[in-house]
N, C-alpha and C positions, 0 to 999 in steps of 0.2 A: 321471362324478363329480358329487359333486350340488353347487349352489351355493351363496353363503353367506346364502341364507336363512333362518331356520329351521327352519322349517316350510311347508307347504304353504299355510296361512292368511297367513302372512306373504311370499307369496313376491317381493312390489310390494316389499318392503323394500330387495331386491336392487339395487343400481344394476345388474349382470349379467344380472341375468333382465329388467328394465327394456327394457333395452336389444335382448336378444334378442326380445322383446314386440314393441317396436316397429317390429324387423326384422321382422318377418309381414305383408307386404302384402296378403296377401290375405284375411287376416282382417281389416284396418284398410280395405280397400277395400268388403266386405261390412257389417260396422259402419257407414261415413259414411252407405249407402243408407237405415240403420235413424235414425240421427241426427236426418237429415234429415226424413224420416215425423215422426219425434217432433216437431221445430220445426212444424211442419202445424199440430199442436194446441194450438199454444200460444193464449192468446187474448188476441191482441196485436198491434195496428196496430204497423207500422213505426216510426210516429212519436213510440212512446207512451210515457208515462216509467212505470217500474218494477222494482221490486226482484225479486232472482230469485237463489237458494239451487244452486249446481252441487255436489250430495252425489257425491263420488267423484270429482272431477273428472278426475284423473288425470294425463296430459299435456296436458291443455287444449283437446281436439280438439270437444270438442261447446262449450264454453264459447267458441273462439274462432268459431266457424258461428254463435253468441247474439251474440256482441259483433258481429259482421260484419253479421248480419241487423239488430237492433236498434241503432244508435245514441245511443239514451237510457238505455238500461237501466242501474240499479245493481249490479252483479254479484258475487256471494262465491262462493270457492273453495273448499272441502273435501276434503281429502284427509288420512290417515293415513300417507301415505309422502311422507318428503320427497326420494327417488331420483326419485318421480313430480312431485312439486312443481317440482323443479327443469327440467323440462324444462316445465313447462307457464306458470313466471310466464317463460321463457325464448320463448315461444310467443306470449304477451298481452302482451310486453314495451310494445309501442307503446300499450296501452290502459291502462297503468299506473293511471291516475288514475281510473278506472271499477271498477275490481277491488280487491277484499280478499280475501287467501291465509288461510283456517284450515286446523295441521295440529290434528287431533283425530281420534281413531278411534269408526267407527260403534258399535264393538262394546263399547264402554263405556257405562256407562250415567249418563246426565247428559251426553254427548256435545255437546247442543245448548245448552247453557251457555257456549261459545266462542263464535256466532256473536252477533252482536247486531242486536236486535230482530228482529220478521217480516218475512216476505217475500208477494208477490203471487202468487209461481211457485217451487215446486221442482222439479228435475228431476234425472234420474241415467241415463247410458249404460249397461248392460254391468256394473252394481255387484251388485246385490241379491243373482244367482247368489252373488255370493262370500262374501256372511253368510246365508246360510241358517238356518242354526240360529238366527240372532236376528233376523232379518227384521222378525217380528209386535210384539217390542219398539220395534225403530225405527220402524216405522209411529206406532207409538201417541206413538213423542216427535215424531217430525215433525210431526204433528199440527196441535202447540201453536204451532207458528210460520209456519203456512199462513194469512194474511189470510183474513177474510170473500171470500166471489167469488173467491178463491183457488185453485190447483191444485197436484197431483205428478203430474209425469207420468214413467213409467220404461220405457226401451225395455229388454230382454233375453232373454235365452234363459231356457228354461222344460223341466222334463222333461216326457214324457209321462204319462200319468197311471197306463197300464199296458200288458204285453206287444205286447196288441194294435196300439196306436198306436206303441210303440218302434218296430217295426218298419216301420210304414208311415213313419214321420218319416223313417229311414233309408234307404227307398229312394227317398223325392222328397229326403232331401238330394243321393244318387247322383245323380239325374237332373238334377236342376240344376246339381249340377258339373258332369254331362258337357257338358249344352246350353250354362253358360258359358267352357270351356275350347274349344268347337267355335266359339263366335260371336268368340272371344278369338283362337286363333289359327289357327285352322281345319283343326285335326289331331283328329280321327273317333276317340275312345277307346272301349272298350267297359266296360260297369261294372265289370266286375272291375279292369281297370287303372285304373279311377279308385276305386275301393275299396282298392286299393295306393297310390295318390297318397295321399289319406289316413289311410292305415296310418304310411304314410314319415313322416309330418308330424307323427304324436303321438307317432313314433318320437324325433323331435326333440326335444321335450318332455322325455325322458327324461333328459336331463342335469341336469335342475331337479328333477321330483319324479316319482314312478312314476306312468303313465299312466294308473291306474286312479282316480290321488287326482281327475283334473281332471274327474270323469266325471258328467252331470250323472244320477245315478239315480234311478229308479222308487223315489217313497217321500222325496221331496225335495218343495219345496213348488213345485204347479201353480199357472199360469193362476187358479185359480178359488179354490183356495186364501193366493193374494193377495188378489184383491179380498176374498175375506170379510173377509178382518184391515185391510183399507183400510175399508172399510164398520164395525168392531169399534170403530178407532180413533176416528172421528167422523164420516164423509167423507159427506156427504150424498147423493151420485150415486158410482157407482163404474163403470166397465165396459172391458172387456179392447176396443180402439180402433182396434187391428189386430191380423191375428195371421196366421203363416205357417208351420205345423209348431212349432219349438220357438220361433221370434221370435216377438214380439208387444211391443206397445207397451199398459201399463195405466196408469189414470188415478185418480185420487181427487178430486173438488169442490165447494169448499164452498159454501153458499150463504150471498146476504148476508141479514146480519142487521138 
């Protein structure tokens, strides 16, 4: 039975799906390794004071790893769904005084009319995949609100670019699950049973939207098709910062002026 989202684009609207979301440990346990990578490149002492843009914030999980690490930081919230808002000013409750909640969606245009003034740093976990279609738009507004010496940095999944690489992505994701379900609890799976594990998982999925909607496909924007539209929008240096099959953390930064 599907949930009361309404659509596939919309489906964070869900408090349900929310919820079921944030039951996924082990996508949430994969995710923090990537988070953190992203914090790496921020260029930013401990100590330092600065403004800093969380597009998509969602539950708060990379925004609270920013508050935690930095201290000084001035920090704004972004997000379209307020099912996800609520768990995330419920998350930074204690930093209340350092954070400002916008809800506004990416996918409108003039979106960045909500937040006030620029920032030193934007950043985004795990978003971009989900505007696809308007991506190279939002590049071009984020832009305007990136300081001088400024950055965006985005950690997410990425499709392959073709056939060839589907398939190799797909058997080092297999192998990686097996290696971390053998280091995890020390039960010896063979790829097929961990190609059934999951199977099971997207079978889960199913209750919210059909499996093929969350699918990232060939013919979806790459890696390399980011940074051109980061480099399009204005971004002085651009380059993909890490990357691991379909992860990868990309950058855009300006120089000063």
């Amino acid at each position: 039975m599907a949930s009361d989202s309404a659509s596939f684009k919309n489906r964070y609207l869900s408090s349900k799906y929310v919820d079921f979301w944030m039951a996924d440990r082990g996508m949430e346990a994969g995710r923090s390794v990537w988070r953190q990578r992203l914090l790496s490149f921020l260029p930013f002492e401990p100590a330092d004071s600065f403004r800093l843009l969380d597009l998509g914030t969602g539950t708060g999980a990379l925004s609270l790893e920013i508050l935690n690490r930095y201290p000084n930081v001035s920090l704004t919230c972004l997000d379209f769904s307020e099912a996800m808002l609520i768990h995330a000013r419920e998350r930074l409750e204690k930093f209340s005084e350092k954070v400002t909640f916008v809800q506004t969606n990416l996918r409108n245009s003039g979106w960045s009319k909500a937040v006030d003034g620029t920032f030193d740093a934007l950043v985004s976990s795990f978003v971009t995949h989900t505007i696809a279609d308007m991506i190279k738009k939002v590049y071009q507004e984020l832009f305007e609100l990136v300081n001088p010496d400024g950055c965006f940095l985005s950690c997410d999944v990425f499709p392959p670019p073709g056939p060839i690489l589907e398939r190799i992505y797909h058997k080092s994701r297999l192998l990686d699950r097996q290696y971390g379900i053998k280091m995890k609890t020390g039960a010896e799976k063979t790829i097929p049973e961990v190609e059934q594990l999951l199977r099971e998982r997207r079978e889960s999925y199913k209750a919210f939207f059909k499996a093929d909607d969350r699918i990232l496909t060939i013919g979806s924007p790459t890696v390399m098709n980011h940074l051109e539209w980061l480099k399009e929008a204005g971004f002085d240096e651009v380059d993909c910062l890490e990357k691991h099959t379909r992860n990868a953390i990309i950058g855009g930064f300006r120089n000063k002026r």
